[in-house]
C-alpha angles and dihedrals in degrees: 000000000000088000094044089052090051097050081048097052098044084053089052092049090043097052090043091059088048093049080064111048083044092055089037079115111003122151092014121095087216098244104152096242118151092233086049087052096044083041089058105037085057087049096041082073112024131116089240080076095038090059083044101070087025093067092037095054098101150009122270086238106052112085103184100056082039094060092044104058087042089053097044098033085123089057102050082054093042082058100036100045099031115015117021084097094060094030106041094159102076092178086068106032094047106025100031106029103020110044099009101225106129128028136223112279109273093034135088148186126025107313092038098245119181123268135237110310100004128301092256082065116017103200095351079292098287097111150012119282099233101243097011114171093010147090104251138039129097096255095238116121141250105213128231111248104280100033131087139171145072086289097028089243100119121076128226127245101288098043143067139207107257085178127007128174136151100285103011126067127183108186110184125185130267128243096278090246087057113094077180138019155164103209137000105292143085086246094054090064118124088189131019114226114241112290095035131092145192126266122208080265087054092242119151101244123184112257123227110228089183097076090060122129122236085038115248099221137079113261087248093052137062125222116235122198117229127179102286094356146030132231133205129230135186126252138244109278084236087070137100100188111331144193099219140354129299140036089294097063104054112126080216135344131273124237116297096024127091131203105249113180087336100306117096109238125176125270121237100225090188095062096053098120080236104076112240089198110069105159124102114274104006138132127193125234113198124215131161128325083343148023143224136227119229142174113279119243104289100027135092128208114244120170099346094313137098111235137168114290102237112249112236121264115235120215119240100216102216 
């Protein structure tokens, strides 16, 4: 709740300073009359404006924003009318000193207390205080990606400290085959991640899954090696088995293809000089890797079989 009033209040004070700057010259065309001077001084600093950013603070349908500015109407006119000239800064008049929802940055909880690490510095400046500049949270710190730790100093598996001290941290990031490191290479790492091994010289090398024995991968997929893994992939249909993709890397070729100068192309069943299609009447129509019988021109098929269309009888008119 405490966070959420905060948010609310800082909205308030934003849009205020924005209702200003939107009524700086309302209602006068900006002819340099002296009537038009004496006229916009008065507004400058009348209630009429006042009312103006007042109305236009926050949306009908926001509750919360709504309730605010009714509860605290005495003290935007305390503000406008008697302190916005030694307190220029409202945020921090009205939403930090006068109704106490929000703290300075750096700071948290009810009695703004500072966070983690300082408030010149929330965290050493790698992460977020948890409640800064409210009222609420608890100070410790979520940590920037990289960093861990109760002061955000110490770095997580996959970085290194490039510089550490007492109260300043750099954490870069590892080779990408280190799980652990001291320094940028792939020979400055303490552990190798998982699908990288050590060479003689103990540096973390990729390791090709694709030599393995038994293979990893399915007999209608090839295994291809990536940085730290592998990944399978299926074959050409023309393949039996294969090494990489496409016609030209079966190991051998899959029915109905045959290897023609090294690459698997598809048979044409209807042109074997023994005829596929015995029965009565049919033709063969070849497609790939296979082919299929029909009935010839002429014929339909009944029952299984290819017969005589009917010719059409014609009608003799009496």
């Amino acid at each position: 709740l405490t966070l959420l009033s905060c948010h609310t209040c800082k909205q308030i004070a934003d849009n205020f300073i924005k209702g200003l700057d939107q009524t700086k010259k309302q209602n006068f065309g900006g002819g340099n009359t002296a009537w038009e001077e004496r006229a916009l001084s008065k507004y400058e600093t009348s209630e009429i404006r006042l009312v103006e950013i007042l109305e236009n603070l926050c949306e009908s349908s926001s509750f919360d924003c709504n309730h605010m500015v009714e509860e605290h109407e005495d003290h935007f006119e305390t503000w406008w009318f008697k302190r916005q000239n030694k307190h220029p800064d409202l945020y921090k008049w009205f939403c930090i000193d006068t109704i106490n929802v929000c703290c300075l940055n750096g700071t948290f909880g009810p009695d703004c207390n500072a966070c983690v690490g300082g408030s010149e510095r929330p965290c050493h400046g790698n992460g977020v205080c948890d409640g800064d500049g409210t009222r609420g949270g608890n100070g410790r710190c979520n940590c920037d990606h990289g960093y861990k730790g109760e002061f955000c100093l110490d770095c997580i598996d996959g970085y290194f400290n490039e510089i550490r001290n007492d109260t300043f941290s750099l954490c870069t990031e590892c080779h990408s085959s280190c799980k652990t490191c001291t320094g940028l290479t792939n020979e400055d790492c303490e552990k190798c991640k998982t699908g990288w091994g050590e060479d003689d010289e103990g540096a973390c090398l990729d390791v090709n899954e694709c030599l393995n024995d038994p293979p990893l991968c399915k007999e209608d997929q090839y295994c291809l090696n990536t940085d730290g893994s592998f990944s399978c992939k299926g074959c050409d249909k023309v393949c039996s088995g294969c090494t990489e993709a496409g016609p030209d890397k079966c190991q051998s070729c899959a029915p109905g293809y045959q290897d023609t100068e090294g690459t698997c192309t598809d048979v044409n069943e209807c042109e074997q000089p023994d005829a596929v299609c015995t029965a009565g009447n049919q033709e063969c129509v070849n497609n790939k890797g296979s082919y299929i019988c029909i009935c010839a021109s002429g014929y339909e098929e009944q029952e299984g079989v290819c017969v005589t269309i009917p010719e059409p009888e014609e009608h003799v008119d009496l």
